[in-house]
C-alpha positions, 0 to 999 in steps of 0.5 A: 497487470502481473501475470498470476503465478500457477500455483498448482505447480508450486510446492506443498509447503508453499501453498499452505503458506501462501494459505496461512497469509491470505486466510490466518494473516489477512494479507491481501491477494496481490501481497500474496501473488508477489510472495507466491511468484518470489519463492517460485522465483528462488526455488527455480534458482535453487535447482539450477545452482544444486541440479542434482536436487532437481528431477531433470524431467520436472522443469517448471514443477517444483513440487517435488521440493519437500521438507528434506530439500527444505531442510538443506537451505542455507542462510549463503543460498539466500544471500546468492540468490539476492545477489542474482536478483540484483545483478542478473535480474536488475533488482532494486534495493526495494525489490530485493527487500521483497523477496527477502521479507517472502523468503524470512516469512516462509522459512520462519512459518515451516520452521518456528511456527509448524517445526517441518524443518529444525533451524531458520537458514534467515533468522540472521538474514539482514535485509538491504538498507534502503533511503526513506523517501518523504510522501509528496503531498498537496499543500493546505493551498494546494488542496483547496485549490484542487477542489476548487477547480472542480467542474462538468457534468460530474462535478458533484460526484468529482468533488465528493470522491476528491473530498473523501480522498483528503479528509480521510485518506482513503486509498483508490481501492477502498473507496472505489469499492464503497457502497451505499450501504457502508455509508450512515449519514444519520451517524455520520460514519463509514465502513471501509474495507481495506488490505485484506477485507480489514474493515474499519470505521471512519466518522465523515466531518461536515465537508463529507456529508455534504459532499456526499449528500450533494452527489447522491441527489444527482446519482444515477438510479436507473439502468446500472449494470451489475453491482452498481446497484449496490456501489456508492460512486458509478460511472456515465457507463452504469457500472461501479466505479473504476480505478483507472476512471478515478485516476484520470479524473484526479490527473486531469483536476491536478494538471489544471492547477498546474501540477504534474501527475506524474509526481502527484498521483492518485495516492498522494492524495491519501498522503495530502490526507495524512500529512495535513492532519499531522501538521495542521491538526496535530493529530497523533500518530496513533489516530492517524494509524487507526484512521489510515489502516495501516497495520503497523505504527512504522508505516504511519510514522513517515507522516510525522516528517517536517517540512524545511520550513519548519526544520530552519525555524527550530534552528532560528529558535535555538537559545544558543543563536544569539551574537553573545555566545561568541567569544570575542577575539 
């Protein structure tokens, strides 16, 4: 688990951003805790590339950055600490588009937003590019083999968790924080509490309700601990369900049809959801954003990629495949 930045420490102008993120944007707290240690990170490189900004005596307290020092932030003392964050600290492309995502939001909230300082030193910022990685996901055949294979004394509660995961795309945390009371079987919906507390409301298809309804006639009622009461999914343990209780329970139903955890994590199955509604469903791009919370229609959009197959037979079907084009010699 990454350390938590001390915040006490950091500048005012920081501090309400990070504020601004969490309570205004609804971003989520580990999104905010990221932003929180990357601006520590350039304010620390800052000092130490313009000493003469910096107190000696306040290593480690940045909180004597304020609008003036701000102000003289210039687009080439972001692309130098880039720079640094790539061959000194071993920053991959994704990392560094991070810190420069939380650099062009704090300069463009004090700037353009609140007018603390007169110009934007990353309105020009360009960020480095970087390769779009298709989601690995399940197979059709795949997906029913994995819930198939499902077996033991936790079968029933097993099964739902993985049937939820495909048919609605839920990431780890919401559905480990799902409780009983999120759930309406007479209306056949459910509330999920997303990034950022974002709620949103799912309509459950038949295998769901009777997933769920097969594991809540064997769901503990008695001696559970704290705010299992409340929790739809417990462990043998009696307390809500954990992260890392599901992960190992979906490694070890995908190593059993012979697929390698380590390339089909917990997560693909929240793209398997996704993809197969695509492709199979031929569901919209719009839908699948509502469907999956994502904030941004760009997020859903890799979804809509098309597998070999499917690329080898549109080029089959091109009218101009066909010997008579050719010109004969």
């Amino acid at each position: 688990m990454p350390r938590t930045e001390n915040r006490a420490l950091l500048p005012d102008r920081v501090n309400e951003y990070l504020n601004y993120l969490l309570n205004v944007k609804g971003s989520g707290a580990l999104t905010v805790e990221s932003y929180a240690r990357d601006l520590r990170l350039f304010f620390d490189f800052l000092a130490e590339k313009k000493p003469p900004l910096s107190p000696p005596e306040t290593a480690g307290d940045l909180r004597w950055i304020d609008d003036g020092v701000l102000a003289a932030v210039s687009l080439r003392d972001v692309y130098d600490f880039l720079t640094y964050c790539g061959q000194t600290r071993g920053n991959n492309v994704t990392t560094r588009r991070r810190k420069s995502s939380a650099l062009r939001g704090f300069f463009k909230y004090i700037s353009d937003n609140m007018g603390y300082i007169d110009h934007n030193p990353t309105a020009n910022l360009e960020l480095a590019g970087t390769k779009t990685k298709l989601p690995r996901y399940l197979t059709l055949e795949q997906s029913v083999q994995l819930l198939q294979a499902v077996e033991g004394d936790n079968a029933a509660r097993d099964r739902c968790i993985l049937t939820l995961f495909l048919n609605c795309g839920l990431r780890l945390a919401e559905l480990c924080a799902l409780n009983l009371s999120d759930i309406d079987l007479e209306a056949r919906t459910m509330v999920v509490t997303g990034k950022g507390n974002k709620q949103r409301m799912l309509y459950l298809n038949e295998a769901c309700v009777e997933a769920i309804l097969g594991y809540l006639q064997v769901r503990p009622h008695d001696g559970l601990k704290g705010d299992a009461r409340a929790a739809l999914f417990v462990s043998r343990l009696g307390k809500r369900i954990g992260r890392q209780t599901v992960q190992l329970m979906v490694y070890h139903y995908l190593e059993k049809i012979g697929l390698d955890g380590q390339h089909y994590s917990v997560h693909k199955l929240r793209h398997t959801a996704a993809t197969l509604l695509y492709q199979h469903a031929h569901v919209d791009p719009l839908v699948l954003k509502e469907m999956l919370g994502h904030e941004n229609l760009s997020t859903t959009q890799i979804y809509t990629h098309v597998d070999n197959r499917q690329v080898r037979e549109a080029i089959d079907n091109n009218p101009l495949n066909r010997p008579k084009t050719q010109k004969k010699d």
